[in-house]
C-alpha positions in Angstrom: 24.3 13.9 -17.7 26.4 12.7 -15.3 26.7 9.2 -13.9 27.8 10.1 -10.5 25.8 12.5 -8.6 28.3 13.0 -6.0 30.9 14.2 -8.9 29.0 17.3 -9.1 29.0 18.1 -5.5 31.7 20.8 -3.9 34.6 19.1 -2.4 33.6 20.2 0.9 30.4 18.3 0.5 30.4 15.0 -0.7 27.8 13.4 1.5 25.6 10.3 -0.6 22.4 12.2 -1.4 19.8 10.0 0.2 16.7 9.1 -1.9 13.3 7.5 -0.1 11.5 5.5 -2.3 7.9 5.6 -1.5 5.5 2.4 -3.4 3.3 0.0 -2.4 4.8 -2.2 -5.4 7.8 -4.6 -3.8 8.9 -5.2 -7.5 8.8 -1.4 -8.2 10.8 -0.4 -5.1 13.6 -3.1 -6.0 14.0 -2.2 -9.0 14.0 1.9 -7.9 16.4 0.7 -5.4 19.2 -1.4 -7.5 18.7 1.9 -10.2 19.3 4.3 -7.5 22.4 2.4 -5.5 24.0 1.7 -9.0 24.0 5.8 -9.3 25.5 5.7 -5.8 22.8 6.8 -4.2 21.7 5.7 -0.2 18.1 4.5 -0.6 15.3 4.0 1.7 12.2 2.3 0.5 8.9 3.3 2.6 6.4 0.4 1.5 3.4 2.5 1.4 1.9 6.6 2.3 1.8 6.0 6.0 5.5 4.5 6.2 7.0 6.3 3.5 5.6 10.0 5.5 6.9 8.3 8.8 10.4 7.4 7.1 11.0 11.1 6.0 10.4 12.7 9.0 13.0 10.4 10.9 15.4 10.2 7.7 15.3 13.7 6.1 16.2 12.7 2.9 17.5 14.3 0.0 14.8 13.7 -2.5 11.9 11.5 -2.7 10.3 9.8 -5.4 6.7 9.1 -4.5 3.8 7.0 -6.3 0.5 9.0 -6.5 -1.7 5.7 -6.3 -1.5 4.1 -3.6 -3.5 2.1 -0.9 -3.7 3.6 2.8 -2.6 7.3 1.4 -2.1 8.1 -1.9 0.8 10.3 -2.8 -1.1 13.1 -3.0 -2.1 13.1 1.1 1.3 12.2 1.7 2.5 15.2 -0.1 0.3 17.4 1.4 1.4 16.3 4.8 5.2 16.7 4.3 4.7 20.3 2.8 3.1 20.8 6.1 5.4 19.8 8.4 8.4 22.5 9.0 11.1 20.0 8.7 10.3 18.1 5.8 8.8 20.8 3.6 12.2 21.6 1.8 12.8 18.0 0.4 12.3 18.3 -3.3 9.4 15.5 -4.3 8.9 13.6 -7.6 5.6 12.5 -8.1 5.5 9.2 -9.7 2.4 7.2 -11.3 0.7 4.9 -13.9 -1.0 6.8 -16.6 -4.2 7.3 -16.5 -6.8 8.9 -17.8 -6.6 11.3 -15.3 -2.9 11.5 -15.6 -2.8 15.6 -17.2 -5.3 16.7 -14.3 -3.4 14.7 -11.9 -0.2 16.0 -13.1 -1.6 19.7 -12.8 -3.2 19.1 -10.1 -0.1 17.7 -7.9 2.5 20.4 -9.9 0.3 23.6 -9.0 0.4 22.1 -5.1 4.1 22.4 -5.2 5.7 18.8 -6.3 9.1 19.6 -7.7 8.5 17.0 -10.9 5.7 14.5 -12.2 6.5 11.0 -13.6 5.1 8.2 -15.5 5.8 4.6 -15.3 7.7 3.0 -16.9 10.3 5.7 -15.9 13.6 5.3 -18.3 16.8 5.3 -15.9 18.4 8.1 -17.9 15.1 10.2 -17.3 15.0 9.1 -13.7 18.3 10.2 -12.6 18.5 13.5 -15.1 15.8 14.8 -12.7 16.8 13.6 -10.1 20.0 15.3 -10.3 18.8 18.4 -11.2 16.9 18.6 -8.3 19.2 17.7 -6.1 21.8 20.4 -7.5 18.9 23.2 -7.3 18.5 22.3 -3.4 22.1 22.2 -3.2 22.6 25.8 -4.1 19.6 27.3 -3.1 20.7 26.7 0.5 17.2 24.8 0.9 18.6 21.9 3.1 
């Protein structure tokens, strides 16, 4: 794994990937936030479905990591709505939740309509930015920017 993301970038891109945080928990995005910026990543937080959709159509960031229950929107309309916008359909999603009961036809559920990866809290840090990484290196080099 490595610590850095930007490490792996080419030289002739080492842009701070930028990662919107999307949860209507203030203790969850902080502590999203101090994990994400200690990885060197820029972080936006969008503080519930409505803000967090609004934030990555002005931001276009690199990845998001969005919770599936939430109040206004859950993640799931929120999802649907950036897949169906042109300019924010390429960002790679991670769809992050509390288990559940419902958490395996949840999971299959958002997977089959195109999230990129499905989380449960408590997410480990190591697990966290493993994916995260990956994803962002596949978007790197699949030209999907």
């Amino acid at each position: 794994m490595v610590d850095n993301p930007v490490e792996q970038l080419p030289k002739s891109d080492q842009s701070v990937p930028t990662i919107l945080v999307v949860d209507d928990s203030p203790e969850y995005c902080r502590m999203m936030e101090l994990i994400l910026q200690y990885a060197e990543f820029d972080v936006i937080i969008g503080r519930n479905g409505s803000e967090g959709l609004q934030k990555a159509i002005i931001h276009n960031p690199d990845l998001i990591l969005l919770d599936y229950m939430m109040p206004d929107m859950n993640g799931a309309e929120v999802f649907h709505q950036l897949h169906e916008n042109e300019n924010t359909r390429h960002i790679p999603v991670i769809m992050i939740t509390a288990f559940s009961a419902a958490y395996e036809s949840d999971r299959m559920v958002a997977l089959r309509s195109g999230v990129d990866d499905y989380l449960t809290k408590p997410v480990s840090r190591e697990s966290l930015l493993e994916r995260i990484n990956s994803l962002l290196y596949l978007r790197r080099y699949s030209g999907s920017q």
